[in-house]
Every structure is written in structure tokens, then in C-alpha cells.
C-alpha positions in Angstrom: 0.0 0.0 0.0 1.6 3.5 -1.3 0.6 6.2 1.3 2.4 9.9 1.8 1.3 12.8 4.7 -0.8 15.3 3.6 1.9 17.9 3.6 3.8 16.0 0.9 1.0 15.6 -0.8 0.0 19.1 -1.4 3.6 19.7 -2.3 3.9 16.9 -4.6 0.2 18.5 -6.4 1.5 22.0 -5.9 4.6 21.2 -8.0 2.5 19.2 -10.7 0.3 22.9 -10.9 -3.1 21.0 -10.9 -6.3 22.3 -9.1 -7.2 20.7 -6.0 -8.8 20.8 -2.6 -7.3 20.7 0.4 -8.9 22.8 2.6 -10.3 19.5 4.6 -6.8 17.9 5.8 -6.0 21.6 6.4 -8.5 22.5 8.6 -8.3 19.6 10.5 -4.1 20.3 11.7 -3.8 21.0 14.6 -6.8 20.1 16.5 -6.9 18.4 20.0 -6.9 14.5 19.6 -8.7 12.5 22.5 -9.3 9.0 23.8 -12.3 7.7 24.4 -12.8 9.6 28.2 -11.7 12.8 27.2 -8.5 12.9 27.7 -6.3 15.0 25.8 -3.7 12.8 24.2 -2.5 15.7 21.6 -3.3 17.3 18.5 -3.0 16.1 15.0 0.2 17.3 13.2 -0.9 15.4 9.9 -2.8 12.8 7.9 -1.4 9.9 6.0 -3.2 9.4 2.7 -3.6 6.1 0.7 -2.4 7.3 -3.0 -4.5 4.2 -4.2 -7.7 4.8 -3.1 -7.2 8.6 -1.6 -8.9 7.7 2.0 -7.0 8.6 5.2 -4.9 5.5 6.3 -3.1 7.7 9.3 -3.0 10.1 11.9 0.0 11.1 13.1 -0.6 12.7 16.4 1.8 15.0 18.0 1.6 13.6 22.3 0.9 16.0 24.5 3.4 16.7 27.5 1.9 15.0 30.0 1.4 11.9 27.0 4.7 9.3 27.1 4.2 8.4 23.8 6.0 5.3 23.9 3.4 3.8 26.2 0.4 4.2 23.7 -0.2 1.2 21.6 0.8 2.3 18.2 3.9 3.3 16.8 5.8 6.0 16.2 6.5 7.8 12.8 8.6 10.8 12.3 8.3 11.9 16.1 4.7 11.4 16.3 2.3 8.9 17.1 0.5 6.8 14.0 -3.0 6.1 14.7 -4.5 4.0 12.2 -8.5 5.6 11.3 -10.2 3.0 12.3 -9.6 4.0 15.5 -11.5 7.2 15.0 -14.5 7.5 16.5 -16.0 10.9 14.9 -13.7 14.4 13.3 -15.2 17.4 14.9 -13.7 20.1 16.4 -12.2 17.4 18.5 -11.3 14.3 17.3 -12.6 11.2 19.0 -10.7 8.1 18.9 -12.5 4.7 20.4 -10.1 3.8 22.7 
């Protein structure tokens, strides 16, 4: 499975100088990540995007301070944490995972 971040993404599109969207994976950056209780575990620092079938494989999740990131079930990418979207529970203003 071929996947890239979003930032790379939008450059790699930028470069090619065809029109697109991006104003979702944009406005999502930077918003507050939680688990299931509320907790703050972060805030999303980007999305990684299957080139196949362009859905969101990824989130790479920046931890909180108070978050030891090595603790958390999923691994780390690039200094962040890589949730997989199935564990999302909803994108809001917040983004809900399930667990």
C-alpha cells in the first residue's frame, strides 16, 4: 500500500500545478486529539493518505506533554504517534478516537 502525509502531498500537487482541494486535511491540523474519556492525548500534526484509493490511512498525532508516547499502543512515525482511522470515532472540532 503506497501512502504519503498530507503535507507532501499538497507539495507533490503544488509542483505538478493542478487544481485541487485541500482545505479538509488543512482545517483539520492541529486540532486536539482524544481518547475515548476525554483525555487530551495531543493534537493532530498530519494525515497519511492512501495514493491508491485517496482515503486517510493515518494520523500522526503529535503527544501531548503529559502523554509518554512510547506507552500508547501504536507506533511511532517521524516523532509522532500513528493512529490507524479505524480508530477514529468521529472528526469534529475534536477528534474522538475509540479507545
Amino acid at each position: 500500500m503506497s501512502t504519503e502525509t498530507v503535507k507532501s502531498f499538497l507539495c507533490r500537487r503544488i509542483a505538478k500545478a493542478k487544481p485541487m482541494t485541500s482545505s479538509f486535511g488543512q482545517e483539520m491540523l492541529g486540532r486536539v486529539v482524544q481518547d475515548k474519556k476525554g483525555k487530551e492525548l495531543g493534537k493532530l500534526a498530519d494525515l497519511v493518505i492512501d495514493v491508491a484509493n485517496g482515503e486517510i490511512s493515518e494520523l500522526l498525532i503529535r503527544c501531548a506533554e503529559h502523554i509518554d508516547a512510547s506507552r500508547l499502543p501504536f507506533p511511532l512515525k517521524d516523532g509522532s504517534v500513528a493512529i490507524p482511522s479505524t480508530e477514529v470515532s468521529s472528526f469534529g472540532h475534536v477528534i474522538m478516537l475509540k479507545i
